[in-house]
N, C-alpha and C positions, 0 to 999 in steps of 0.2 A: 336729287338724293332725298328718299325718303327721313321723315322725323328719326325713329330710332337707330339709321346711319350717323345723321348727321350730331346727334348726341352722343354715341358711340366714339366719333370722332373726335369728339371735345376733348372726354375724358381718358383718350389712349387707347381705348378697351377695342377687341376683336368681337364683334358681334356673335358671332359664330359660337364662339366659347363661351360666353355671357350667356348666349341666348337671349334672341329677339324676344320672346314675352316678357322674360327674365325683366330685362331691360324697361319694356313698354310698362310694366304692373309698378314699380319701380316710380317710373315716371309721372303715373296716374296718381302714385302716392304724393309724390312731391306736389303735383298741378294742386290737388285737395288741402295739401295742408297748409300751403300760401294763397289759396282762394282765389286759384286761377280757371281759367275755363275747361282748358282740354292741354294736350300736351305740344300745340303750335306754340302756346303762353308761354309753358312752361319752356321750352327750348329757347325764348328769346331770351330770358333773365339767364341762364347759365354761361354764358359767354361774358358775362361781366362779374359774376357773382364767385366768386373758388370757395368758399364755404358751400353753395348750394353744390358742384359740382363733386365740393368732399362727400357731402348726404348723397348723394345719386347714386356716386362710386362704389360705398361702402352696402348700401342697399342692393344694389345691381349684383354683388357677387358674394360666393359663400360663405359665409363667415365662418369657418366650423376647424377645429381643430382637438387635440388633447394633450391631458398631461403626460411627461417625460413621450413624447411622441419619437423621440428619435435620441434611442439611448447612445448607439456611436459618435452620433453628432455634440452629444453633451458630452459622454466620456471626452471625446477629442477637445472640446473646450475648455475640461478643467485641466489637461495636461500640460494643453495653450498657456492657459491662466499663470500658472504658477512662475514664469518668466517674464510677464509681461508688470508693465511700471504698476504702482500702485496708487491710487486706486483703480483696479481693472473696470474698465468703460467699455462696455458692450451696447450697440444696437439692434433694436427686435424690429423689422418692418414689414411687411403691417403684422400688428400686434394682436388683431382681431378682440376677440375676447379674455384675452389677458395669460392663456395656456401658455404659451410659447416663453415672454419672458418670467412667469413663476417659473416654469422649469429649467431655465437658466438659473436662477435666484439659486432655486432650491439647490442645482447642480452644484455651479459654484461654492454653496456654505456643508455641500458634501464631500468637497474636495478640500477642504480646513480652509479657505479664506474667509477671513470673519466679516463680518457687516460694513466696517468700515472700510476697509478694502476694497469694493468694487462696488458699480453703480450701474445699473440695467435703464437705459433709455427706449421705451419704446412708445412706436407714434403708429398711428391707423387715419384714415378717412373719415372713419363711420363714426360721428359722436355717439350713437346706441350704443356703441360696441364697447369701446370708450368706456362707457359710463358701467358697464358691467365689468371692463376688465379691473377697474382702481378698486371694487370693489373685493377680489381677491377671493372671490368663491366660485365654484366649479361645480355644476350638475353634473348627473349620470353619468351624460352626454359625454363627459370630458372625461372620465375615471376610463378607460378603455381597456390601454397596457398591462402586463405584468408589475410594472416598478410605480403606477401611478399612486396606488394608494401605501404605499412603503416609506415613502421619504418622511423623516419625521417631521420635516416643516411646515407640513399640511396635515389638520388636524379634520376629522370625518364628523358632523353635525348632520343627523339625520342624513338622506338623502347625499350630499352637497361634501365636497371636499373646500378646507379653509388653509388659504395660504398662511402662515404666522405673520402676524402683525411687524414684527421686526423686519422678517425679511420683503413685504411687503413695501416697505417705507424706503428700503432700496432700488427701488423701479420708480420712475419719473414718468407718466405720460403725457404725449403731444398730440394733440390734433392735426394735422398737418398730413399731406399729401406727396409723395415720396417723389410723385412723377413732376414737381412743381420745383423749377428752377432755383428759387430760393429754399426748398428745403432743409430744414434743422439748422440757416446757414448761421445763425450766434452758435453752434457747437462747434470744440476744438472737433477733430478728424477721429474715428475712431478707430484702434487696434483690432476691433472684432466688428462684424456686423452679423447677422442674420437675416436673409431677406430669401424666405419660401415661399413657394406655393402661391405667388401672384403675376411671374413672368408669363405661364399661360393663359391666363386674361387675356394680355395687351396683343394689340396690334402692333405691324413694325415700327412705325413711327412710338408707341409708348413703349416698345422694347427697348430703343435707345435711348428715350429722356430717360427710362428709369436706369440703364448702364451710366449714364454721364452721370446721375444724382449718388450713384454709390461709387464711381469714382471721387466726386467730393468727399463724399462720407466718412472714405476708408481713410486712415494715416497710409505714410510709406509705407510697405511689405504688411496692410494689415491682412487679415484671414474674412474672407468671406464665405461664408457656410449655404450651402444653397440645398434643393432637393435632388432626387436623383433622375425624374425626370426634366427636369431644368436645366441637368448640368450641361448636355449636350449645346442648349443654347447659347447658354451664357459662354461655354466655347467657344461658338461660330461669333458672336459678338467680342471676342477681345479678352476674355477673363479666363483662367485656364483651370479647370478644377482639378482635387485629388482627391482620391479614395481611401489609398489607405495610407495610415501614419508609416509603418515600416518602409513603403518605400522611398529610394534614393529621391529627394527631390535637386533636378536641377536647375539652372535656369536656360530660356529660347527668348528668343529676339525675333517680335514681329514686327517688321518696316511697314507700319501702319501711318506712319506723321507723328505730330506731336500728342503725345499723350501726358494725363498726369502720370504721378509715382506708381509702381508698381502694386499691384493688389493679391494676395494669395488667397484661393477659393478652396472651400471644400464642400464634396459630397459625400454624404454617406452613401454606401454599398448598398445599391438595388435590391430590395426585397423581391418577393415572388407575389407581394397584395397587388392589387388594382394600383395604379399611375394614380398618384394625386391628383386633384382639380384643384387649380388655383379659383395670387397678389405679389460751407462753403468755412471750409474751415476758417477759423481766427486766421493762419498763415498759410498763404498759400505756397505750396512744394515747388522745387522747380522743375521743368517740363522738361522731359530729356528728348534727343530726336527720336530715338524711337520707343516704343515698351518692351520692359523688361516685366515679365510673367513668372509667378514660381512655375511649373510644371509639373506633374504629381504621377504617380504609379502609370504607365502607360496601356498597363490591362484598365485600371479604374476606368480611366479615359476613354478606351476605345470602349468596351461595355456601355458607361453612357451613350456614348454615338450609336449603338444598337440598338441599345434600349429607344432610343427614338427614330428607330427606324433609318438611318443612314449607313448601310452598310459599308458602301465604297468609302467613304470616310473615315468610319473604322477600320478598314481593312490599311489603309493609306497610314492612319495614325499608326498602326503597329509594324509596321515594313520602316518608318521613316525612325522610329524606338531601334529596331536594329539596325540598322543603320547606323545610328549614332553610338550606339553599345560598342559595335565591332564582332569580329567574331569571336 
């Protein structure tokens, strides 16, 4: 197995998706900055090191996002919000450069929850990244949308959008590695999480560490909000997403074994852009024999499966919906 497999490996990731130079420039960077010779070196230190395999990670893949990127997906979180205990504890992962949870933040304090009320945790790989997200300021780059430069809690300095200081100071960031067993494990379980645009990275093997890390993550029945080319996957692995709030959600029992508590997922409604490119509680729940899944609009559902290309499984998802409807 050549060097950028066998690295590839380590950290979860599908080569393919990454891309092998992606990958190897990456690597060259890391062998330089620890004054190592070539990237044989540097592949030996990474099997022992999880801090250097966080910098490799977060290097190796896109970092890029923007503000209010997905207004269904927020509207549906502050609806969320307003039922859930207080103070609302949401997860952003990976958090890349800090876009994703400002616009939670911002969402949340646009939906009347005030500051103290809720607490945005979000964690990434990449210390670069990191270090620009606590910093709460947004280039161009990041202004994209319609609603990015509207909300009033990011304020416009030259160039550059500023997240307000207040609400800024309600986001917590973590270093930490999502695909890593021990992940965020001193956090209670969280009611919300968000975790986009990084399942198309991984290879199968990081598709399921990173399934089993947000099974810990979630509380009972908590809501996972994913993208809308993702959703399909996170299907085929155990998590069942929905689309739209209107519909009936009910619940299906998959006799998959022991599972943890039930997790509810959402995607937002597939746009017509380009397919994104991706990225232990205090008490433990008790494992029932099998999972109980929310289950969501089953148009939502089968359109993901389309949207990635599996039609016969779409087609199956929507024959087995009537089915269960009746006539």
């Amino acid at each position: 197995m050549r060097i950028a497999e066998r690295a590839a490996n380590l950290l979860g990731l599908d080569l393919d998706a990454v891309g092998r130079d992606s990958l190897e420039r990456a690597m060259d960077r890391g062998a330089d900055r620890l004054g190592l010779p070539d990237r044989a070196a540097y592949l030996a230190i990474l099997a022992g090191n999880p801090a250097e395999r966080r910098w490799l990670a977060g290097q190796a893949v896109v970092q890029e996002s923007w503000l209010m990127r997905d207004p269904d997906a927020l509207a549906a979180l502050a609806r969320l919000a307003r039922d859930l205990p207080r103070p609302v504890r949401v997860l952003c992962v990976p958090c890349a450069r800090g876009e994703e949870p400002a616009s939670i933040a911002a969402a949340l304090l646009d939906a009347g929850i005030p500051l103290e009320d809720f607490l945005v945790d979000a964690a990434d790989a990449n210390p670069q990244a990191l270090e620009q997200a606590r910093a709460g300021r947004f280039g161009p780059g990041s202004v994209r949308g319609p609603l990015a430069g509207r909300s009033p809690h990011f304020r416009r300095d030259a160039d550059d959008m500023v997240l307000s200081p207040a609400a800024l100071a309600r986001i917590r960031f973590f270093e930490a590695d999502v695909l890593d067993q021990d992940f965020l494990a001193g956090e209670a379980p969280y009611p919300v999480v968000f975790c986009r645009h990084l399942l198309i990275y991984l290879n199968p093997c990081g598709r399921r560490r990173l399934v089993a890390s947000l099974r810990r993550r979630l509380a009972p029945g908590g809501a996972l909000f994913t993208s809308p080319s993702e959703a399909a996957t996170f299907l085929q692995l155990g998590l069942t997403p929905f689309g739209a709030q209107s519909c009936p959600v009910p619940t299906v029992r998959l006799e998959q074994g022991p599972a943890p508590a039930p997790a509810r997922t959402h995607a937002p409604k597939a746009a017509p852009a380009r397919a994104a490119v991706a990225r232990r509680g205090l008490v433990t729940p008790p494992v029932p024999a099998a999972e109980t899944v929310a289950q969501g609009c089953p148009v939502a559902t089968a359109r993901a499966l389309a949207d990635a290309g599996q039609l016969r499984e779409a087609l199956e998802h929507i024959d087995a919906a009537l089915e269960r409807s009746g006539p």
